[in-house]
C-alpha positions as CSV (number, residue, x, y, z in Angstrom):
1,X,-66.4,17.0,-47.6
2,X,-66.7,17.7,-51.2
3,X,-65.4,21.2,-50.5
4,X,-62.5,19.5,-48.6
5,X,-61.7,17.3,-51.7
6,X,-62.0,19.5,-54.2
7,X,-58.9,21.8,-52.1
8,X,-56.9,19.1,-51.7
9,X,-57.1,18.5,-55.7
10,X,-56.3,22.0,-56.4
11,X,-53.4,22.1,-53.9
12,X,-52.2,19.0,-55.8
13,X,-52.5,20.3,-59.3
14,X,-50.9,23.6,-57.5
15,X,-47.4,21.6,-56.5
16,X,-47.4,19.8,-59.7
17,X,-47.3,22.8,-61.2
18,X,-44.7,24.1,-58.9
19,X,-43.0,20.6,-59.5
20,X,-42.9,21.4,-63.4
21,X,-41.6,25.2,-63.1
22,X,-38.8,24.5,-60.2
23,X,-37.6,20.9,-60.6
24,X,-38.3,20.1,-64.3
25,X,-35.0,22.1,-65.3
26,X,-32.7,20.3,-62.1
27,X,-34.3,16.8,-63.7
28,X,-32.8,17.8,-67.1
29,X,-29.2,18.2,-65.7
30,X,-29.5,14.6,-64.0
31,X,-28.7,11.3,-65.3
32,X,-31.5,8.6,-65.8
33,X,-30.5,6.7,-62.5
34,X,-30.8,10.3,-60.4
35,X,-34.1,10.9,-62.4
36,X,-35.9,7.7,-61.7
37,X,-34.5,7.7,-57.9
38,X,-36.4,11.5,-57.9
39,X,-39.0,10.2,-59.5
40,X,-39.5,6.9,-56.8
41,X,-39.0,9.4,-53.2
42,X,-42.1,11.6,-54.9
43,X,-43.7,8.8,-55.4
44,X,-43.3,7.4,-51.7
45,X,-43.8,11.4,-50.3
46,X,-46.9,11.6,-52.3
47,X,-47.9,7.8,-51.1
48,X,-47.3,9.3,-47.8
49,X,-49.2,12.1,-48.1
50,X,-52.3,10.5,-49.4
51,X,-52.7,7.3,-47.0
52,X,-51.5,9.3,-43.6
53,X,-51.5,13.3,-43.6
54,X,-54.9,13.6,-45.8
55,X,-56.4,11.4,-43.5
56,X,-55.3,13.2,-40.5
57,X,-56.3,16.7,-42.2
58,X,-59.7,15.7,-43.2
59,X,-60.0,14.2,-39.1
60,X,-58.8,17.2,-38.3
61,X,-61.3,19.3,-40.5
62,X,-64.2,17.2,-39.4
63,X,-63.6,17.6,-35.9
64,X,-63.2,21.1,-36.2
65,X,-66.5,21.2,-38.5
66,X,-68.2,18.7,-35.5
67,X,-67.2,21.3,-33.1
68,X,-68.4,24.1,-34.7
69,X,-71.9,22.2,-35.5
70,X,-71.8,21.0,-31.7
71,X,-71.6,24.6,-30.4
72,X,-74.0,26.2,-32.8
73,X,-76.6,24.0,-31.2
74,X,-75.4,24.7,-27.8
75,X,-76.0,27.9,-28.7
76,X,-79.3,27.7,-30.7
77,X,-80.2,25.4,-27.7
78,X,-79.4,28.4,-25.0
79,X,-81.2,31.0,-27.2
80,X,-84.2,29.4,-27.3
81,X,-84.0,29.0,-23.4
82,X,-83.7,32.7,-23.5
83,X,-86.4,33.1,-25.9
84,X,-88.7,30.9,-23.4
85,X,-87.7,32.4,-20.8
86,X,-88.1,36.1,-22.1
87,X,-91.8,34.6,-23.0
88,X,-93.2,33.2,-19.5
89,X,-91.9,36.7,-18.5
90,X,-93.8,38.7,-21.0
91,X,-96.6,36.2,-19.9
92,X,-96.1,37.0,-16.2
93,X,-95.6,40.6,-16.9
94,X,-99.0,40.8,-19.0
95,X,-100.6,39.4,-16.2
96,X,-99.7,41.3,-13.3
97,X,-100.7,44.1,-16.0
98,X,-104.1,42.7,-16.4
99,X,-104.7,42.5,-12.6
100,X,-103.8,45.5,-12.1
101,X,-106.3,46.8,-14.9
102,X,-108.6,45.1,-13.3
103,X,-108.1,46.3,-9.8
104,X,-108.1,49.7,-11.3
105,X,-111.7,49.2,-13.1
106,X,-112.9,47.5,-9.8
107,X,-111.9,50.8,-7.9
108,X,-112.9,53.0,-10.6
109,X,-116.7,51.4,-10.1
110,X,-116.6,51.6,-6.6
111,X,-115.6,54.7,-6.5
112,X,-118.5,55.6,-9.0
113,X,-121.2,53.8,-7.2
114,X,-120.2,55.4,-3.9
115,X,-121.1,58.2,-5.7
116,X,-124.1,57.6,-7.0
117,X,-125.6,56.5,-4.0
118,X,-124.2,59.8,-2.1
119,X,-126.1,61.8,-4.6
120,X,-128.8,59.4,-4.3
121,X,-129.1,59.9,-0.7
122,X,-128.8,63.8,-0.5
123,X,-131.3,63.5,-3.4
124,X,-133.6,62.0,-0.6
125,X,-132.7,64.4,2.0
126,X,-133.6,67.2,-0.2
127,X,-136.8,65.6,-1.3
128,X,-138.0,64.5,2.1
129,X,-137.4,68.4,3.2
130,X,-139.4,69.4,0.4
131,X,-142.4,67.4,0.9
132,X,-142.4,68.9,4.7
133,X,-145.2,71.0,6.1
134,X,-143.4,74.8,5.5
135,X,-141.4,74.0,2.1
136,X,-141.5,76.5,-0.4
137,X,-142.3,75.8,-4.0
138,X,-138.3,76.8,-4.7
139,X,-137.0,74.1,-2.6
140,X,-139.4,71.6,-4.8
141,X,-137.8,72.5,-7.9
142,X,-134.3,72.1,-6.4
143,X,-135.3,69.1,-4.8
144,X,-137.1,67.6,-8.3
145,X,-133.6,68.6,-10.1
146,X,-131.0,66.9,-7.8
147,X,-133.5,63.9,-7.8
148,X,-133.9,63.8,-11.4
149,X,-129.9,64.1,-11.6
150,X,-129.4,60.9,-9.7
151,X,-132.2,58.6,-11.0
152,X,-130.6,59.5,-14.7
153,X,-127.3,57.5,-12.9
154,X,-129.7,54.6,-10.9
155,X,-133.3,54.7,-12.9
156,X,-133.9,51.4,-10.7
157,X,-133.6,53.4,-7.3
158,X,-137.0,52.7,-5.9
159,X,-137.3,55.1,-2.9
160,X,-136.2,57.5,-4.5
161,X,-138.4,57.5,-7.6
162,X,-141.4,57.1,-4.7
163,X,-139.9,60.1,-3.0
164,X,-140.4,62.1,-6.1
165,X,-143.1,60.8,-7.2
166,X,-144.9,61.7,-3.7
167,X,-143.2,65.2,-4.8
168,X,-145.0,65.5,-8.3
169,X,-148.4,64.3,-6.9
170,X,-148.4,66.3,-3.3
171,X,-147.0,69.3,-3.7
172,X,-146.2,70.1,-7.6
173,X,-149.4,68.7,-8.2
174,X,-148.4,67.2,-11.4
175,X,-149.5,63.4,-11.6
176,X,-148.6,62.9,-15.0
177,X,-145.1,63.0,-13.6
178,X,-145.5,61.3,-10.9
179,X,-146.6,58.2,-12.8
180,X,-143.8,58.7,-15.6
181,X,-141.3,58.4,-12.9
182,X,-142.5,55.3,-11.8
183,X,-143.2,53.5,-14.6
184,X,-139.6,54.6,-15.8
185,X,-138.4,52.7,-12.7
186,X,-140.6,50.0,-12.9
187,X,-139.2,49.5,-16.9
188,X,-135.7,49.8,-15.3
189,X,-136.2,47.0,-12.7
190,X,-137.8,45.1,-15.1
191,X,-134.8,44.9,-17.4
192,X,-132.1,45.1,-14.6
193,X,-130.2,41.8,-13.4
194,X,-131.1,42.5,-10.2
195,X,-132.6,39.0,-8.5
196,X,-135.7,41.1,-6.8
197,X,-136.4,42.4,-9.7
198,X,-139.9,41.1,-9.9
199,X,-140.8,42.4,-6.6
200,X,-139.8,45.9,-7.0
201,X,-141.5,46.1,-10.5
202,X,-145.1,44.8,-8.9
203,X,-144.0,47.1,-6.0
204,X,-144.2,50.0,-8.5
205,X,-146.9,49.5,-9.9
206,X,-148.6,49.5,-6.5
207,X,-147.6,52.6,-5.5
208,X,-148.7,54.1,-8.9
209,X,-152.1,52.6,-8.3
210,X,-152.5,54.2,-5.3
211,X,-151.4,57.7,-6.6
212,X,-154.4,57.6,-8.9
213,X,-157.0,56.0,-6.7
214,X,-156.6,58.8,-4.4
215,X,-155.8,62.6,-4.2
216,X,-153.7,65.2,-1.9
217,X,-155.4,67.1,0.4
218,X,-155.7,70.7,-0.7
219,X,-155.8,71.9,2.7
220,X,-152.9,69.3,4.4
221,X,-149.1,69.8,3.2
222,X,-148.2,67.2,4.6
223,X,-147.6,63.4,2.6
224,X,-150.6,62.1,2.8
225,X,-154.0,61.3,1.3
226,X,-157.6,61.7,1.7
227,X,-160.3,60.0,0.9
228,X,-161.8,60.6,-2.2
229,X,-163.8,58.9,-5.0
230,X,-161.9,58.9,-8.0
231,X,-163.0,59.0,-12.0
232,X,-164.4,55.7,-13.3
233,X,-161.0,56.0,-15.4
234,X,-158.9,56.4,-12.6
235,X,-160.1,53.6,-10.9
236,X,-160.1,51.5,-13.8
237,X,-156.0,52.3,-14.5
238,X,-155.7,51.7,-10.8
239,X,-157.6,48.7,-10.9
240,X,-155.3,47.5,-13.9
241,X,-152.1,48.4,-12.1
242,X,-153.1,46.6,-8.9
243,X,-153.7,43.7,-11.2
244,X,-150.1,43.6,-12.5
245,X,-148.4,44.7,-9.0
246,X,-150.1,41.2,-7.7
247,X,-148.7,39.3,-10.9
248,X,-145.1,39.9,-9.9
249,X,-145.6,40.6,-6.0
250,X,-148.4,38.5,-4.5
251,X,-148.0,39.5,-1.2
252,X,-149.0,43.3,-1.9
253,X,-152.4,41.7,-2.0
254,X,-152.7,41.7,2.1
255,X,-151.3,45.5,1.7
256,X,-153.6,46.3,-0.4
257,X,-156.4,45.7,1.6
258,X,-156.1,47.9,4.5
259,X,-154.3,50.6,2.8
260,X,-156.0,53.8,3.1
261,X,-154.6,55.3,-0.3
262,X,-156.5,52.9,-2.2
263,X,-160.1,53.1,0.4
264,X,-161.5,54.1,-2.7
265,X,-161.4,50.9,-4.0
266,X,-162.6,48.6,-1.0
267,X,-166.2,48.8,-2.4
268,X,-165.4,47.8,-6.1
269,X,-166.3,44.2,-7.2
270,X,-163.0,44.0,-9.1
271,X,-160.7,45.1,-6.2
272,X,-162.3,42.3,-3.8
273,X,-161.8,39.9,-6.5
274,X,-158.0,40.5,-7.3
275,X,-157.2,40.9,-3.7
276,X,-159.2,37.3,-3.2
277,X,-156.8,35.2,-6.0
């Protein structure tokens, strides 16, 4: 508004000096009456001016001004429906993004576990036909690698590390291995999420037991045992494994008793006791 009055002042002060360069010279040439009547219709013009046209100027101005203002926020008011709307669709868009991200990494781990337990099972195959009657110590090797390949994937794949275990102990002859690999698995189990956790690590350590309380048959290629008495220190480490297979699987106790891998121990005054808690 102060805008506004200061132009109307300056378009006054503009005429008057128009008024002084134009009309000043015709005033001289008039007589006094002429001059004062001059003098009276500017005054009721300028009268005029100020009480009805400025009025209607600054109405019109403000209006104008008011409809400006009133479609600036209009359109502030549809830009930031835009702006909102351009955000729930980033939103939506971000979303289907994610799900699909996460449908991806869901396949992906399929995919990779159907894997693993492919080579898991020709690992078993392979292991299986080298622990037969007529395998040749080439086929154990091959069978020990593949094995090895896919417990490095699953270390908590309990058949399998029995399989090779039975491998190591029956026909490499090495039982040094064949208790690393299941105490590897027994570690796994034990620090896997799995809920049967606890079973499968006193499962392990059963089977381990009975790898050192008795010995492969020299003369029989097949996977089992005979009967044998082993070391005081053997039994002892059996003993002790037997002891923690019970802690986290109770119900290898009834196994334990008629299982002929561990015969050796039926006599021994701590076997009848652990299998008796």
């Amino acid at each position: 508004m102060w805008i506004f009055m200061k132009g109307i002042m300056g378009s006054c002060v503009s005429l008057g000096l128009i008024f002084i360069v134009v009309f000043l010279p015709i005033l001289a040439g008039l007589t006094p009456a002429q001059q004062m009547g001059f003098f009276v219709g500017g005054g009721v013009i300028a009268g005029l001016f100020s009480e009805r046209i400025m009025p209607m100027l600054e109405r019109g101005l403000i209006e104008r001004i008011d409809a400006k203002a009133d479609r600036a926020v209009v359109q502030s008011q549809a830009a930031t429906e835009q702006a909102k709307e351009a955000s729930e669709a980033a939103g939506v868009a971000k979303s289907t993004a994610d799900q699909a991200s996460d449908e991806a990494l869901e396949a992906t781990t399929a995919a990779e576990e159907a894997v693993m337990k492919a080579e898991a099972a020709l690992a078993e195959t392979q292991v299986d036909a080298a622990l037969g009657k007529n395998s040749l110590p080439s086929s154990w090797e091959q069978a020990e690698q593949r094995a090895l390949n896919a417990l490095q994937k699953n270390p908590e794949n309990r058949t399998l590390s029995i399989k090779l275990g039975n491998l190591y102990f029956l026909k490499i002859r090495d039982a040094e291995k064949a208790e690393q690999v299941l105490k590897k698995m027994a570690e796994a189990v034990k620090h896997s999420e799995a809920e049967n956790w606890s079973t499968d690590y006193g499962d392990a350590h059963y089977n381990l037991a009975c790898f050192l309380a008795s010995s492969p048959d020299e003369h029989e290629v097949k996977a089992e045992f005979r009967k044998f008495v082993p070391t005081p220190e053997l039994t002892e480490r059996a003993l002790d494994l037997l002891a923690i297979s019970f802690q986290f699987n109770p119900k290898n106790k009834k196994d334990a008793k008629v299982d002929d891998d561990l015969s050796a121990l039926f006599s021994h005054d701590r076997f009848s006791k652990l299998t008796s808690e």
